[in-house]
C-alpha positions as CSV (number, residue, x, y, z in Angstrom):
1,X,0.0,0.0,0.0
2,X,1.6,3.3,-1.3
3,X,1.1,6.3,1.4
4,X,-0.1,9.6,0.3
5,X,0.1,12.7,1.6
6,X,-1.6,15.9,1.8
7,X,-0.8,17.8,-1.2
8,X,0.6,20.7,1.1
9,X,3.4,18.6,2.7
10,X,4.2,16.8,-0.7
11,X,6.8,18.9,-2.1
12,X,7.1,17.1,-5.3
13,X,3.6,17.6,-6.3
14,X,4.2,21.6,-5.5
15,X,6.9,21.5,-7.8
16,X,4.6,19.9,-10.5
17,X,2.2,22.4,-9.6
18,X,4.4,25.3,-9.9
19,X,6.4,24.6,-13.3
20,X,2.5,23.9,-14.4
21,X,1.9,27.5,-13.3
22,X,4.7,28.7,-15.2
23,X,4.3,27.2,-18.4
24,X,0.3,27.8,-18.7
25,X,0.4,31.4,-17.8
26,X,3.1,32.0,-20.2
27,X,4.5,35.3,-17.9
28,X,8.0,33.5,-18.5
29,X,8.5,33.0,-14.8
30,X,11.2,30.9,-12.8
31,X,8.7,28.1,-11.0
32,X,11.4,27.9,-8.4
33,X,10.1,31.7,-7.4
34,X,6.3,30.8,-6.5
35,X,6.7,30.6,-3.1
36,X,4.2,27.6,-1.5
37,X,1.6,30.6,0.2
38,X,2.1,33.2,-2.4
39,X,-1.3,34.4,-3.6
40,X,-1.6,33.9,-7.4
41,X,-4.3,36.4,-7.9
42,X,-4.8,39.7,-7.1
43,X,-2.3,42.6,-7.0
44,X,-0.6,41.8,-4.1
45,X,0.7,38.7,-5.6
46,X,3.9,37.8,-7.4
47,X,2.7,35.5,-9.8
48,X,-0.3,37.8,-10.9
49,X,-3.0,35.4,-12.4
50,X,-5.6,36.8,-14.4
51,X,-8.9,34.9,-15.5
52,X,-7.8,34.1,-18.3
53,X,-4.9,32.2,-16.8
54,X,-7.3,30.1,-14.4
55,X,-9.2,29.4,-17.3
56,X,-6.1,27.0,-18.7
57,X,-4.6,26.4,-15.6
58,X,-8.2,24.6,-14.5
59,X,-8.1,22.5,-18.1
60,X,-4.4,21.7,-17.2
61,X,-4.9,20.1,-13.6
62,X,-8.2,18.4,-15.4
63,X,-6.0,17.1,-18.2
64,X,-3.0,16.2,-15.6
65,X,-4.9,14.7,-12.1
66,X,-8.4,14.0,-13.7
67,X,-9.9,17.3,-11.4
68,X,-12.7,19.3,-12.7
69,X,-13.1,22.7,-10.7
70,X,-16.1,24.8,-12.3
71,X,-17.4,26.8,-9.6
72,X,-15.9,30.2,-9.3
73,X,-16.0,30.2,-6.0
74,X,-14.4,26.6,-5.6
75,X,-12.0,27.6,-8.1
76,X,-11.1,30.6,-6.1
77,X,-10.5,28.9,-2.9
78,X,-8.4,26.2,-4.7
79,X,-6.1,28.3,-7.0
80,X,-5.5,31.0,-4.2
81,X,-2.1,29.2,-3.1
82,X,0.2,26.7,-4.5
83,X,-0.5,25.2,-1.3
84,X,-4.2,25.3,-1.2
85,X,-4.2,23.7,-4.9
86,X,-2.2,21.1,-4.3
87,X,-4.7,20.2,-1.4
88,X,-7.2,20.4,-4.0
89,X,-5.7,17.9,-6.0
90,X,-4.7,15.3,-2.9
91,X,-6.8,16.3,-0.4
92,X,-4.9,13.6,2.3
């Protein structure tokens, strides 16, 4: 039996995450620079998401982990933090 963690403590699957961040919002960032709590939305954020962004970033984790988010407000919640998305996608 293979054990799995929460997505928060698994560090590979935040570095997944994160070069998937980098390469579908095409800003031409380092992944290695999205810190693990960094918002990815709004204007406080380094990273800097836009809708259009969550839009392929929601059809890349769906593609990648078989997770469909459609509600905005689920969708918020989960893409807030690399940390808070990788719970989304393995929630224990």
């Amino acid at each position: 039996m293979q054990f799995v963690m929460k997505g928060s403590l698994d560090e590979a699957l935040k570095r997944q995450l994160k070069r998937m961040i980098a390469v579908e919002s095409d800003k031409g960032m380092d992944p290695e620079s999205i810190g693990d709590d960094d918002p990815l939305f709004g204007e406080q954020s380094p990273v800097q998401l836009d809708s259009l962004d969550l839009i392929q970033l929601s059809i890349a984790i769906y593609k990648t982990y078989g997770l469909k988010i459609t509600d905005s407000k689920d969708a918020r919640r989960a893409f807030a933090t690399v940390n808070s998305l990788a719970d989304e996608v393995q929630p224990q």
